[in-house]
N, C-alpha and C positions, 0 to 999 in steps of 0.2 A: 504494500500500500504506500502512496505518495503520502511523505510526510512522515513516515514510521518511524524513522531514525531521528527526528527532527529534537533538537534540545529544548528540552522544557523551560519557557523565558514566563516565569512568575508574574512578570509586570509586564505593562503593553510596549513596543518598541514605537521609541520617540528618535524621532529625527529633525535634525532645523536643516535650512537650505539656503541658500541667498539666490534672487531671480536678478537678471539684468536686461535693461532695455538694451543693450546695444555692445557691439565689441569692444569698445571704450569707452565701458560707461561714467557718468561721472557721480550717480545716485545706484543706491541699490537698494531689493524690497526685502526684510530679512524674516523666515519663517520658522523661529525657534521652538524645539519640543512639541512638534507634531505627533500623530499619529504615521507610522508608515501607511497604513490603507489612507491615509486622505492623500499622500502623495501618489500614492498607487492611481485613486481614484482621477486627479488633476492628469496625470498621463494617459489615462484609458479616453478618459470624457475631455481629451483637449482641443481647447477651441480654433478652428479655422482663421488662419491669416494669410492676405492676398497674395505674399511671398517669404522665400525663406530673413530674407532682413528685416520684414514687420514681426518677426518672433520674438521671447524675449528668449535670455538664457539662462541656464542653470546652473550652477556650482553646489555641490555638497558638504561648503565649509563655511564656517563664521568668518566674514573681513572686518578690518578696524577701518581708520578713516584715512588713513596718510593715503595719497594721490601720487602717483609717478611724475616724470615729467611732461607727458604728456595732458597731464591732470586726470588720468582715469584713479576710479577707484580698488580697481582691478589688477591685481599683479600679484607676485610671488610675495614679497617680502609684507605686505598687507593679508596674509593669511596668517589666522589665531589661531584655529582648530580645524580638525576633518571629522566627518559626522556619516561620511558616507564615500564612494568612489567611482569614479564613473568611467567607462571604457566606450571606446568610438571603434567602428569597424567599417571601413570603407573597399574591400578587396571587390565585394560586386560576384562574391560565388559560393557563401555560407547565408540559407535564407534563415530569416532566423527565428523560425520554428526549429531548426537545428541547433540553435546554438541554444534555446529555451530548452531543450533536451539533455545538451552537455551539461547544465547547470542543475537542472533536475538532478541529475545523473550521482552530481557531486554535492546534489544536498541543498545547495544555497538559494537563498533568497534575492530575490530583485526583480525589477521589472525592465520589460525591453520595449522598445518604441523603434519604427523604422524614422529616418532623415529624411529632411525635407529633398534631397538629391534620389534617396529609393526610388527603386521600377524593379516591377517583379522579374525580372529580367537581370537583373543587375542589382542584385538587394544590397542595403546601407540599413546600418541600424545602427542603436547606441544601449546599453545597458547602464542601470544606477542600481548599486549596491551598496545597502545601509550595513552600518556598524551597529556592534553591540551598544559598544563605550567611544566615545570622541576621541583623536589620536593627535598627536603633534603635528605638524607638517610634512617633519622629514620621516612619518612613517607610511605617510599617500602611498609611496612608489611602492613599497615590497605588497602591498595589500592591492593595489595593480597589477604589480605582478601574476598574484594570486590565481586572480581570477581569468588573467592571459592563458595563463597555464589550464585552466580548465577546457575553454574554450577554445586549445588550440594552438597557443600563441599568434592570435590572427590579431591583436589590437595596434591600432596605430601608434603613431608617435607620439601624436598630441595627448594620449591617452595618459601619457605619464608625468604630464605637466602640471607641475601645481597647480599655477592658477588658471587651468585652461578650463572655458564654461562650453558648453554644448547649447543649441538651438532645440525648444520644445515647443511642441506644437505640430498642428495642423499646417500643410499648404494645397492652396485652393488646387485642385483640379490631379493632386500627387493620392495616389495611393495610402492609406497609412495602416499599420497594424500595429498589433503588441500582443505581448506576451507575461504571465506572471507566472513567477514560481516560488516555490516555499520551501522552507528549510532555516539552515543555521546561517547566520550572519557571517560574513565575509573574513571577519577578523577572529571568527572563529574557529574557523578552516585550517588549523594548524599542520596537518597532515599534509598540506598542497606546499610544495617549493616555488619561491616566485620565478615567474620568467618575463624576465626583463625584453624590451624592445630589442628582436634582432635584427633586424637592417638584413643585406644581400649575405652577410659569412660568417653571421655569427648565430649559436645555435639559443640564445638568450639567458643561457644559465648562468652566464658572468656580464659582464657592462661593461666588457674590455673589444678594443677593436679592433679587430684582427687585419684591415686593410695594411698595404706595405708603403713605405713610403714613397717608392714609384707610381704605385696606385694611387695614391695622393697626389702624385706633380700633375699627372696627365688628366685626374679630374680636374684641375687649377687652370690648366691649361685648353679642358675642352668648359672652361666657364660653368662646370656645377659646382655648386656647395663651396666656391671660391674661402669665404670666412671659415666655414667650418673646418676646410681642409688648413688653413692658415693657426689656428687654434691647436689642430690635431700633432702640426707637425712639431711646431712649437714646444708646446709640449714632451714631443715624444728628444728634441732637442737638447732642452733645458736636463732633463731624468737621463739624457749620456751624457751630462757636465758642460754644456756649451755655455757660452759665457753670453751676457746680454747684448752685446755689443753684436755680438758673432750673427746670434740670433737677429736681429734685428737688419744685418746686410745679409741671410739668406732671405729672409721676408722678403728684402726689397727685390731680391735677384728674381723670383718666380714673377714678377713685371714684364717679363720680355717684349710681352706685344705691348706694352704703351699705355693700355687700358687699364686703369686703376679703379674705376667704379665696377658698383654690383649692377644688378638690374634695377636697385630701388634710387640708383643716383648718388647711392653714399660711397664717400671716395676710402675704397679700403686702405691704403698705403697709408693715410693720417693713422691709422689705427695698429697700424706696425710696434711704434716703440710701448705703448700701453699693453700689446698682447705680450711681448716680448719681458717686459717687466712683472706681469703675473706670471707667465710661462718658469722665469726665474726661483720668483717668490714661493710659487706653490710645488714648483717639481724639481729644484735644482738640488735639495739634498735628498732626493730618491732614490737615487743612483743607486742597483743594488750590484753587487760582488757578482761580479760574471765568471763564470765556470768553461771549459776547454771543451763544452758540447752544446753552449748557446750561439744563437746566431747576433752576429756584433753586430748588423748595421739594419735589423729588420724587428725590434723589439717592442712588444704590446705596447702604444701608447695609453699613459696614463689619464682620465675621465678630465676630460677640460673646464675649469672652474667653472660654477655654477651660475655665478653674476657674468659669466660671458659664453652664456651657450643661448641661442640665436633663436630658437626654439619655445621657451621662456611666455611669448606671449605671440598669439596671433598676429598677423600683419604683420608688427615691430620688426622695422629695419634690422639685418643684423648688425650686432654689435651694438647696438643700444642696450645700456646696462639697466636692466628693468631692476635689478635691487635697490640700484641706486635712486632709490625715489625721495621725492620733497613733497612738502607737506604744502598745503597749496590750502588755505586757509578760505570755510565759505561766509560769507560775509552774516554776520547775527549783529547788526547795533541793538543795542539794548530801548527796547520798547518803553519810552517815558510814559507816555497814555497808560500803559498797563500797570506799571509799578506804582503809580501814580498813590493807590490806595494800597499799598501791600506794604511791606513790613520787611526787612529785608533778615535773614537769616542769621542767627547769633553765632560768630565764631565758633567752628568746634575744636576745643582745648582737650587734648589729651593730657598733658601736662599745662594748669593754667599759664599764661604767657610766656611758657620756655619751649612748648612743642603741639605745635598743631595740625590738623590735617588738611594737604591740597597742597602742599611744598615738600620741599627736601630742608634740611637741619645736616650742616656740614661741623661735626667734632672734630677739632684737631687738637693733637698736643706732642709732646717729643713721644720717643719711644721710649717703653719701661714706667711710665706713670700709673698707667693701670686703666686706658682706656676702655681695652675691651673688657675686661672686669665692672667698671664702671657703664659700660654699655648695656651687659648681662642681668645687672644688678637693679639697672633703670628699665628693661623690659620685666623684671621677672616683678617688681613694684608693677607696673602698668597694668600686665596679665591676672593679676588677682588685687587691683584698688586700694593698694597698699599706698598710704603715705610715704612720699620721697622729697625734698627737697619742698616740693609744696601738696597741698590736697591733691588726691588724684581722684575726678567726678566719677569715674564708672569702669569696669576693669575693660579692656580691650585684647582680641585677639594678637600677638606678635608674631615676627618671621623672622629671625634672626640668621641670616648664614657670616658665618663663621671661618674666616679665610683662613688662618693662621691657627689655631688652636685646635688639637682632635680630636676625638669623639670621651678618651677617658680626662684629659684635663676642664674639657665644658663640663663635664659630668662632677669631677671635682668641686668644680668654682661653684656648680649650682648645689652639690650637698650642705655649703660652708653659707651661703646664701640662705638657704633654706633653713636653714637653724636660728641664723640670728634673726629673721623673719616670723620664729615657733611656730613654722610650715612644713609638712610634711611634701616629700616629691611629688606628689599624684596632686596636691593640690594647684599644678602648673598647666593642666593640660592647654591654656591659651598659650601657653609660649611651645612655640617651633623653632626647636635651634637645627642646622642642619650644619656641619662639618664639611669643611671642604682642604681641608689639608691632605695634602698629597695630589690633589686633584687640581683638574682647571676651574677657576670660576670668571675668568673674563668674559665682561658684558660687551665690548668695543675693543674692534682692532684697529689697527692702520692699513688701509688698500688704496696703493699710488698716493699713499700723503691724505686721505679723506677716509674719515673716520667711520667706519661703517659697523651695526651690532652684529653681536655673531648669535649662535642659535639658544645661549643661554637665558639671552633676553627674554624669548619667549616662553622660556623653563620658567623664569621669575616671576612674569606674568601668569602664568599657569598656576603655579604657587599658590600667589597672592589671590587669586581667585577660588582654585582649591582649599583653601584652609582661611578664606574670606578674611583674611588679615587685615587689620587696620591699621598696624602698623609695624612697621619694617626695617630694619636696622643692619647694613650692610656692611662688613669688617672684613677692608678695609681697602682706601680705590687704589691702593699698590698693587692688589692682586687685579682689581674687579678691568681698572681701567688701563684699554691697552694702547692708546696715542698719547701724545708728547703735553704735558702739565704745563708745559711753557706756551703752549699755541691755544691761543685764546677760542678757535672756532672747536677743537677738537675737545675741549674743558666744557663748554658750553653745550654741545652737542651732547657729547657724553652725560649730563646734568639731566637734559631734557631728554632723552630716551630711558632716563633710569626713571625718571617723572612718568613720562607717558605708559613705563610699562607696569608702573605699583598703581597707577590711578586709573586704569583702562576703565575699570567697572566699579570704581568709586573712587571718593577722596582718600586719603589715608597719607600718615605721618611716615615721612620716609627721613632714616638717621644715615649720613655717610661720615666713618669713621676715617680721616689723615693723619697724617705726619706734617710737621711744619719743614723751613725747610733749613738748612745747616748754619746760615748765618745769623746774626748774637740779633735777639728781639722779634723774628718772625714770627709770626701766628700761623700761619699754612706753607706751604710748599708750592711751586709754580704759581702761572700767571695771575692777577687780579681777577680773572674769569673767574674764580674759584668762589670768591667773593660778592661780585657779582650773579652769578647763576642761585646760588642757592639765597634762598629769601631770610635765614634763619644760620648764625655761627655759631658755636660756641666756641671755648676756647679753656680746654683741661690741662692745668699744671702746678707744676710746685708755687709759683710765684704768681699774685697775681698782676698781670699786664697795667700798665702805665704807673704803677706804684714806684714811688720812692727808694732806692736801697734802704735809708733809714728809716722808711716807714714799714718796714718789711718785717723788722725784728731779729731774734734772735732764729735762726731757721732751725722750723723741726722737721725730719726726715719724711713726716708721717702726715704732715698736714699740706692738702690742694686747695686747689681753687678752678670751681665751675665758675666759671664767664660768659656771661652771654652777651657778646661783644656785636653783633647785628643782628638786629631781629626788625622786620619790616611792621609790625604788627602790634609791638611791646615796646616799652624802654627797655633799656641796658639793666643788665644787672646783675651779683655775682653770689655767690653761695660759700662759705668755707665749707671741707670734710677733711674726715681724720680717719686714718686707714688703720685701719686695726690689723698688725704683723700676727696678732694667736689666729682670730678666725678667717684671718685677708678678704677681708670684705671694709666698703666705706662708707661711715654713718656724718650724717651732718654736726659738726663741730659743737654747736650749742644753739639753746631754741631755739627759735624762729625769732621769740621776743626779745630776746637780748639781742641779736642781732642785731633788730630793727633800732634798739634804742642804743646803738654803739657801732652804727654804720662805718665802716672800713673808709679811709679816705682814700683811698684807690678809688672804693666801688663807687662812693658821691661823684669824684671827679667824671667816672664815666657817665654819670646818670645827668651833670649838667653841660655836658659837652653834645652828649644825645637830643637834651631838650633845647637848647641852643640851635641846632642846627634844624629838628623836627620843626618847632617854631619858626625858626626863618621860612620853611618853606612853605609853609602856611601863610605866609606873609605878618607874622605876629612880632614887635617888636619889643626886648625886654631890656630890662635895666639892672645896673648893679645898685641902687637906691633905695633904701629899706623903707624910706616914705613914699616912694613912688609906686602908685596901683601897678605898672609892669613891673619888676621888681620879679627878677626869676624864681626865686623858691617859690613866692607868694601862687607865680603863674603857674609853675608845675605842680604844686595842688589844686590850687582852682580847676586843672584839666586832668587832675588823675593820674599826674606824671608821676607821684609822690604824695608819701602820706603828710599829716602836718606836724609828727613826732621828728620826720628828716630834715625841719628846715634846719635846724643849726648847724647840722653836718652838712647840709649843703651849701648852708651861709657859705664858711670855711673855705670850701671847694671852692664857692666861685672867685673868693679874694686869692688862693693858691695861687691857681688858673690864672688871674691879671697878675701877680705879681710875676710869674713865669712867663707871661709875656702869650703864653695860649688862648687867651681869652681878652679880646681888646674890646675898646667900647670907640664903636667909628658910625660913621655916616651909614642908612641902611633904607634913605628915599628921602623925600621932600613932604611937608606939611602944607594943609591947602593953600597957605598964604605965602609957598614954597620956600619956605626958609627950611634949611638944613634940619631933617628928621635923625637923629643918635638913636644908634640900637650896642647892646651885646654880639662879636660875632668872633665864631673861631678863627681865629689866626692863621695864615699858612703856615702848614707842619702840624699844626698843634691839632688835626682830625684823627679819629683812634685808625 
C-alpha cells in the first residue's frame, strides 16, 4: 500500500515560502507556517496567466531585506533559512508521471507541476519538496542533491542554486499537469547519497571537474562559458603554486582574437586581476604532495569561489558578485499625522541607563582585568533579575559565545558565580554560553580589501532566534572580526552586520567585548569607527579614565572601574568593584548610597563634561554662576542629568575643569539685541 512505510509526523507539516513578482524582484509576499496541503492545493488549482512573465515565483526559503546591486531583493547572500527544495527538469524526455513514480518509489513527498515551456511532446516540469525542520542555507545543495538522485540525476543547474525561484502557475493556451505524492520528507531520506549536478563527464557523486585544461582553452576559444572556463583555470592554477602575477598574464594570453567581451557586453579582461587574486586567496595553499603516479599538468580543479560563480542568479551578467550586495534603503519618513496622538515607546532598559536594547554596547579594557568574567557575571545577573550595579527590571534571555575560554573554565567561572549569587546551576537556564575555543568564530573576512560576512553570521542569527535571546554578548572582536581595526569602512560594516544579525527579528542588547590599544591612555584599539558605530562604550579597568594620578590613591590590586564613557541615550557615569581573589568573582565596592553621596571626582568630571557638551547641542547655554538660573549643576538636575545630592561634587568638577583650562567660559551666539551671548564650553582637547 502507498504510504505504508511512511513516518508517523504527530503534528501537521508546516511550511513558509516566499512568492515573487518578477526575476528581480524588488518586494516579496512571505507565506510562513502553512499547511503543506494549502501549498499542494495553490499548485493543483493554479491560476491562469497570459504568459510565462505575468507568473509570479516561488522560493522555498525565508529572505531578509538587504537588496543587491541591482536593488533586487533576491539573491544568495539574502537567504535566512530553507523550509523546503525545489528541482527544475528541463531534458524534454522524463514525463512526469514518471518521475511522480521514482518518488513514490522512494517514499517522499512533494508535489510536481509541468513549466510554462511543457508540451506533451517535450515535457518540462518542476518539483517542490518540503522539509521536516528548516535548514541553513549551505544545507539546500546536498538535500538537492537528494532528491536528483532519486529521480535520476536529471535536474538542472539552476536546481542547485540558492537563491534561484521557479515560475508557478498556469499559461494561457500551455498544457498543464501535476502530480502529488506522499511519504517522508526530503531531509528525511537519509539513506539517499546526494548527487550533485553532472554536467557532460562527471558522474555527480563528487563537485569536482573532470574537464582538462585543453578542454578548457578550446571552449575559451570557441566563445562558451568564456568566464567560467577563466574561473576554472585559474583556479586549477593558483592549487599548482602559480603566483598572481603569472596568473593574471595567462588570463590575459587566452585574448588572442581581440575580443574581450561576453555576449552580455561585459568586458571580461577588467575582471582578470580580481579573478586572479581570489584564485590566489582561496586555492594557493592547496597545493597537495604529488606522488610518481599522478598526472602533473591535468589535475581536478578545485570548486571556484562561490561569490564568483556566474550561475548565482538568473540573467546576472557573469561575474557580477551577487554576494556582494548593498542595502538599498526603502524610503518610510515617519508619518507626523499619525503619531500625532500616540505616545511614543519607553526605552527598553535591560540594565537601567548602562544597557539597552536596539544597539550594540562596545566593553573595552587591557587584557587580564577580568572582562570576560565581568561579562559572564553581568549576563548571569540579567538571566535571573539579579541586582548588579543597578536594579535589573525583569530577567532576560542571554547568548553568550565565548571566544577564548573553554567549555570547563566557563563552567568554572559560572560555579564560583553561582555561589556568591546563593544560586544553584539549573537556576540559569536563560543564559546560553556556547565555547568556541579551538574553533573558528569569525563573523567578517576580508575579500579584495571589502569586508564581506562569512556563514557564521547566519549561525548567530539563527541563535538568537532559536533560543529568542535578548541579549547577546560576544567575547571578543579579536577573534569575531576579520578586517583591518584601522579602516574605518571595515569597523563600521562589521558593527552593522553584527547589529542587523542579533536584531533581525527583534531589538535586543548586543555586548562586544575589546582590547584597547598598546599606547599609554587608550580606551579601545583601532580607528575612531569603533566609537562611532556603537551607540553605547564602556570602558573596564584598574584606573578610572580622566582621573588625576593623585586622585587615584593608594592602588589596590583588586579594585576596577566600570565606565560608561558614551552612551547616546544616558549620561556618563562610572561604578567602582572589588574583585574578590577567594571566590574570583566582582561585587560593587560599597552601596549604591555612599556612592552617591561621595561621588568620585573622576566620575563628576565626566558627568559635567557630558552635560556640557549634551547641552550645547540642544542649543542650551550654561554658566559657571551659582546665582545665575543656567548655572550647570542647577541645569543638570532640573533635566535629570543629576541628582540634587551631586551638586557639590559637581560644583568642584566644574571649577577643576576651568582651572585646567578644559572647561572655558567663551562666546556660544548673540542675544536679541545681538550683543555677545557667554556660554560654558569644552575646550579643545579637553572632550573624553
Amino acid at each position: 500500500m502507498a504510504g505504508m512505510n511512511e513516518p508517523k509526523i504527530h503534528r501537521e507539516l508546516l511550511v513558509s515560502y516566499t512568492i515573487f513578482d518578477s526575476v528581480y524582484p524588488v518586494d516579496k509576499t512571505e507565506r510562513a507556517d502553512v499547511p503543506w496541503s494549502e501549498l499542494v492545493a495553490r499548485v493543483v488549482n493554479a491560476p491562469t496567466y497570459i504568459d510565462k512573465k505575468a507568473c509570479p515565483l516561488i522560493s522555498m526559503a525565508d529572505y531578509g531585506d538587504e537588496r543587491s546591486e541591482k536593488g533586487s531583493i533576491r539573491h544568495a547572500a539574502n537567504v535566512l533559512r530553507v523550509y523546503g527544495v525545489e528541482l527544475d527538469y528541463d531534458g524534454e524526455q522524463m514525463p512526469i508521471a514518471t518521475a511522480a513514480a521514482k518518488l513514490r518509489a522512494a517514499n517522499v513527498r512533494a508535489v510536481l507541476y509541468t513549466s510554462p515551456s511543457h508540451k506533451p511532446e517535450a515535457p518540462r516540469w518542476r518539483v517542490l519538496l518540503p522539509l521536516l525542520d528548516p535548514v541553513t542555507p549551505g544545507e539546500r545543495e546536498s538535500l538537492v542533491g537528494r532528491a536528483n538522485r532519486i529521480l535520476g540525476g536529471v535536474a538542472s543547474r539552476e536546481s542547485f542554486t540558492l537563491s534561484q525561484s521557479f515560475y508557478i502557475g498556469r499559461v494561457r493556451g500551455v498544457p498543464y499537469e501535476t502530480e502529488i505524492t506522499e511519504g517522508r520528507c526530503i531531509d528525511q531520506a537519509l539513506d539517499v547519497n546526494p548527487q550533485f549536478y553532472a554536467g557532460k563527464a562527471d558522474n555527480g557523486d563528487t563537485r569536482r571537474d573532470l574537464t582538462t585544461d585543453s578542454q578548457l582553452r578550446a571552449a575559451f576559444e570557441r566563445g562558451e562559458d568564456r568566464y567560467q572556463a577563466m574561473l576554472k583555470l585559474s583556479a586549477r592554477w593558483a592549487a599548482r603554486g602559480m603566483a598572481e602575477d603569472d596568473i593574471v598574464a595567462a588570463l590575459e594570453g587566452l585574448f588572442g582574437d581581440g575580443n574581450t567581451r561576453n555576449g552580455d557586453g561585459i568586458d571580461l579582461l577588467s575582471r582578470v586581476p580580481g579573478i586572479a587574486r581570489s584564485a590566489v586567496a582561496k586555492f594557493g595553499d592547496t597545493r597537495a604532495t604529488r606522488n610518481a603516479y599522478s598526472v602533473p599538468d591535468e589535475p581536478p580543479a578545485p570548486e571556484p569561489p562561490p561569490w564568483l560563480d556566474p550561475n548565482a542568479e538568473p540573467g546576472e551578467p557573469p561575474g557580477y558578485a551577487v554576494e556582494f550586495s548593498t542595502t538599498q534603503p526603502e524610503r518610510k519618513p515617519l508619518d507626523w499625522a499619525m503619531l500625532n496622538f500616540k505616545t511614543p515607546p519607553e526605552r527598553d532598559w535591560v540594565i537601567p541607563h548602562w544597557l539597552g536594547c536596539g544597539y550594540v554596547t562596545l566593553l573595552a579594557g587591557p587584557g587580564g582585568v577580568g572582562k570576560s568574567l565581568l561579562a559572564q557575571q553581568i549576563a548571569s545577573h540579567i538571566a535571573t533579575a539579579t541586582p548588579f550595579i543597578e536594579p535589573i527590571p525583569k530577567a532576560r534571555k542571554v547568548l553568550v559565545w565565548a571566544g577564548e575560554d573553554d567549555h570547563d573554565e566557563v563552567w568554572r567561572r559560572q560555579v564560583n558565580i553561582a555561589e556568591v549569587m546563593g544560586k544553584d546551576l539549573s537556576a540559569y537556564g536563560d543564559l546560553i554560553i556556547e565555547s568556541f575555543a579551538g574553533r573558528s568564530c569569525t563573523l567578517v573576512e576580508t575579500v579584495f580589501g571589502t569586508i564581506q560576512p562569512t556563514k557564521l553570521i547566519d549561525e548567530l542569527a539563527e541563535q538568537v532566534a532559536d533560543y529568542q535571546a535578548e541579549v547577546i554578548v560576544l567575547d571578543n572582536i579579536a577573534r569575531l572580526f576579520g578586517g583591518n581595526e584601522n579602516e574605518r569602512h571595515h569597523v563600521t560594516t562589521f558593527v552593522n552586520l553584527v547589529a542587523g544579525a542579533c536584531n533581525r527579528h527583534r531589538p535586543t542588547a548586543v555586548v562586544l567585548l575589546g582590547h584597547p590599544a598598546k599606547s599609554e591612555g587608550s580606551e579601545w584599539a583601532g580607528s575612531t569607527a569603533w566609537e562611532a558605530a556603537v551607540r553605547s562604550r564602556w570602558y573596564f579597568g584598574r584606573n578610572l579614565p580622566d582621573a588625576k594620578d593623585e586622585e587615584q590613591g593608594e592602588p589596590d590590586p583588586n579594585i576596577r572601574h566600570l565606565a560608561r564613557r558614551k552612551s547616546n541615550y544616558s549620561a556618563l557615569d562610572a561604578v567602582q568593584l572589588r574583585y574578590d581573589p577567594v571566590r574570583h568573582t566582582f561585587a560593587v565596592d560599597a552601596p549604591k548610597a555612599i556612592l552617591e553621596r561621595s561621588m568620585h571626582p573622576g566620575r563628576a568630571e565626566m558627568l559635567v563634561l557630558d552635560a556640557i557638551e549634551q547641552l550645547a547641542k540642544a542649543g542650551i547655554s550654561t554658566s559657571d554662576e551659582k546665582r545665575n538660573p543656567a548655572f550647570l549643576p542647577r541645569v543638570m538636575v532640573d533635566r535629570k542629568m543629576a541628582k540634587r545630592t551631586d551638586t557639590p561634587a559637581l560644583t568642584d568638577a566644574l571649577y577643576r575643569l576651568q582651572q585646567s583650562g578644559r572647561v572655558a567660559r567663551d562666546v556660544v551666539g548673540k542675544h536679541a539685541n545681538r550683543t555677545p551671548k557667554f556660554g560654558l564650553v569644552v575646550a579643545d582637547g579637553g572632550s573624553r
